[in-house]
C-alpha positions, 0 to 999 in steps of 0.5 A, a space after each residue: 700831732 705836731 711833735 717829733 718822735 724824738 721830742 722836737 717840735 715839727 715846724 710846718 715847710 709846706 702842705 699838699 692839696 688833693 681835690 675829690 669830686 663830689 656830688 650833692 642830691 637835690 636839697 630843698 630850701 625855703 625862700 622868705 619873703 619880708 614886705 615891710 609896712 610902713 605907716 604915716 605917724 600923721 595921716 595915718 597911710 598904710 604903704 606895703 611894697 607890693 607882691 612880686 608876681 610869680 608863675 603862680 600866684 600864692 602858689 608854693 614853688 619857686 621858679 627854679 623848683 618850677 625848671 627843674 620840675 620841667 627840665 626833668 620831665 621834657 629834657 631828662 625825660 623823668 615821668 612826675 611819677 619818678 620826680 615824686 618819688 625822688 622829692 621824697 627822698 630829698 625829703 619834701 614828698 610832692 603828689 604827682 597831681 600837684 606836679 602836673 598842675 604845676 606843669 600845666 599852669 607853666 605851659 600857659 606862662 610860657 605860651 606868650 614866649 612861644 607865640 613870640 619864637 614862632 612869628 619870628 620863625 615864620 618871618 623866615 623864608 625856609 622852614 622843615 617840618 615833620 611829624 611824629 605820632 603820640 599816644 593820646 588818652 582818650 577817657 571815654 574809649 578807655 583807652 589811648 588814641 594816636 595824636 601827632 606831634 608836628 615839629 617846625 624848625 628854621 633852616 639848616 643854614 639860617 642863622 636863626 636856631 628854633 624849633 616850635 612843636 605843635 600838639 594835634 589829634 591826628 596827622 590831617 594836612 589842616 593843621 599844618 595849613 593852621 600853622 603856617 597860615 599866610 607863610 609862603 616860603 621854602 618848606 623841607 619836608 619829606 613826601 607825606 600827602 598831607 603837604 601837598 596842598 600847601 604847594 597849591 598855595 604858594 609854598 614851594 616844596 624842597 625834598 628829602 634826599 635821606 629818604 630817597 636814599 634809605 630807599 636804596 640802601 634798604 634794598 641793598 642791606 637786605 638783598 643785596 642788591 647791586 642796583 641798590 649798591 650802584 644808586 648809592 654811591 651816587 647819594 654819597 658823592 652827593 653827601 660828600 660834596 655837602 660836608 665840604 660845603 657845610 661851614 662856607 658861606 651863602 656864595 661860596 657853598 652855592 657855587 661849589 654845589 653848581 660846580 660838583 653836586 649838579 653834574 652828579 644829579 644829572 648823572 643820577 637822573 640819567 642813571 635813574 631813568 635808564 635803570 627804570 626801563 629795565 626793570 620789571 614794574 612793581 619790584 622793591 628797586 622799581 619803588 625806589 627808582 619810582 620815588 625818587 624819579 617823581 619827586 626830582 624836582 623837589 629832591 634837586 631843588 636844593 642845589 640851584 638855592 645856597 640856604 636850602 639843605 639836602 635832606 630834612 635830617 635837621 628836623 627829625 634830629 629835633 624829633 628824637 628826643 620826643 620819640 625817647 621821651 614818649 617811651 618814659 611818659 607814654 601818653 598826652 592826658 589830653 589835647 590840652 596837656 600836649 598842647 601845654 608839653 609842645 610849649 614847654 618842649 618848644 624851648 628847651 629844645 630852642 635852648 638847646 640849639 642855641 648853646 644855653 643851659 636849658 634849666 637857666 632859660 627855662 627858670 622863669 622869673 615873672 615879674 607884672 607890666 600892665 597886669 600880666 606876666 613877663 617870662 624872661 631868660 635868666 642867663 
């Protein structure tokens, strides 16, 4: 009411504003596209702007309703299940079979694009790799079998960020040799034989100092072993002299890593060889010396080459979220469909490392040039 309580009418002076934060669920909405037809009055052509191409030709969703089907799954880790189930609560049910489709069809799409990310990557002289297994259905066992998940990333330092995955039914070294192919570089990786006879051909091996070190600190959260405790201290000098060399340039982390990681190595080395001869073949702290010992050159590979990290952290940290993800959708139906996720996963996770909303580089707008389709990054 605008009117006083002694009768007077108010006059308004001013106003206050709150603000609430609210949230909307998922809402469909339905595109329409109009193609007029035009007609010559004379010669009697019949002209009709033609179909824009889309992921899927004559297919239902859009390409944002194809990101967020992707997104969910591969980043939020929502198995097509659950996406079923909240679909129907926004009003529109989707059969997860229709949705797996959907998936399958965007992992060839997208295929091209990561064919592109990964000759890119390959042009750089250091690469990580790593590996993580992935249950596998396997219809005439009844049952699932152990795949590999393999991930390739550039270099800690490179000023390139991409990961590529690849999909394969089992941990054998030839499929990393397949993937790399003529690469000849730098590769961080960690002391699975399956790398070894890419050093045979050329690629040089920088090692993983994380997983010498966990050697000690195993023995050392467990038993508390005063060996293990004294290793240690080394690994954290050595990690200290990282984190201050980690946001300076080429020349500058080069020359300090020479001028304060390298007189630690020699001590460790030294340290590690002493304490072999004294202890008794075959103990857990005899292991971890013997690790490290044999893999030295690899292991200290990294100090004397400025582009080349101290461990192979920056690649199991692009593991992570596939070891998460598998805990909600559980298992590849196939080598195909892992094929098809590794695509998908590829860029989200390159996204990701780059700063970009995943679900705008994700949303594909497809359009035809000389008969195929064109995937480009909608920012």
């Amino acid at each position: 009411s605008t009117t006083c309580a002694c009768g007077c009418s108010l006059k308004r002076i001013g106003e206050e504003v709150a603000e609430k934060l609210d949230y909307t669920p998922g809402v469909f909405t339905v595109e329409r596209h109009i193609r007029g037809k035009w007609v010559c009055a004379q010669c009697e052509t019949l002209v009709q702007a033609p179909v824009p191409a889309h992921v899927i030709d004559k297919g239902m969703p859009t390409a944002g309703l194809l990101a967020q089907v992707l997104i969910a799954k591969y980043l939020d880790h929502l198995p097509l299940y659950r996406q079923e189930r909240i679909f129907e609560r926004a009003g529109f049910g989707i059969p997860r079979s229709t949705l797996a489709q959907w998936v399958g069809r965007c992992g060839v799409a997208l295929q091209p694009v990561v064919d592109a990310l990964k000759a890119e990557m390959l042009a750089r002289e250091i690469l990580h790799a790593d590996e993580t297994p992935v249950a596998m259905l396997n219809p005439g066992a009844g049952k699932t079998q152990r795949a590999y998940l393999w991930a390739y990333c550039t270099g800690a330092f490179d000023s390139m960020k991409a990961v590529v995955y690849d999909f394969a039914e089992s941990r054998a070294g030839k499929h990393v040799r397949d993937f790399l192919g003529d690469w000849r570089g730098t590769l961080v990786c960690d002391d699975y034989a399956g790398y070894k006879a890419l050093l045979a051909e050329g690629v040089t091996e920088a090692g993983c100092m994380a997983h010498a070190r966990r050697k000690f600190f195993e023995l050392h959260a467990n038993h508390q072993s005063q060996i293990a405790g004294e290793a240690l201290e080394f690994f954290g000098q050595l990690y200290g002299v990282e984190r201050e060399v980690a946001e300076l340039d080429d020349e500058a982390r080069w020359r300090i890593r020479q001028e304060k990681a390298k007189p630690i190595l020699d001590l460790l080395y030294r340290w590690l060889t002493t304490h072999r001869q004294q202890v008794p073949n075959g103990s857990s702290i005899a292991k971890a010396i013997d690790y490290s010992l044999k893999r030295w050159t690899a292991l200290s590979h990294y100090v004397n080459h400025a582009q080349v990290p101290i461990d192979n952290n920056w690649v199991e940290n692009r593991i992570r979220p596939i070891a998460i993800g598998r805990n909600n959708w559980l298992f590849a139906g196939s080598l195909r469909a892992g094929q098809r996720a590794a695509a998908v996963m590829s860029l989200i996770q390159s996204a990701k490392l780059n700063g970009i909303e995943p679900v705008s580089y994700t949303h594909l707008r497809a359009h035809e040039t000389d008969s195929y389709l064109v995937c480009r990054l909608l920012l």
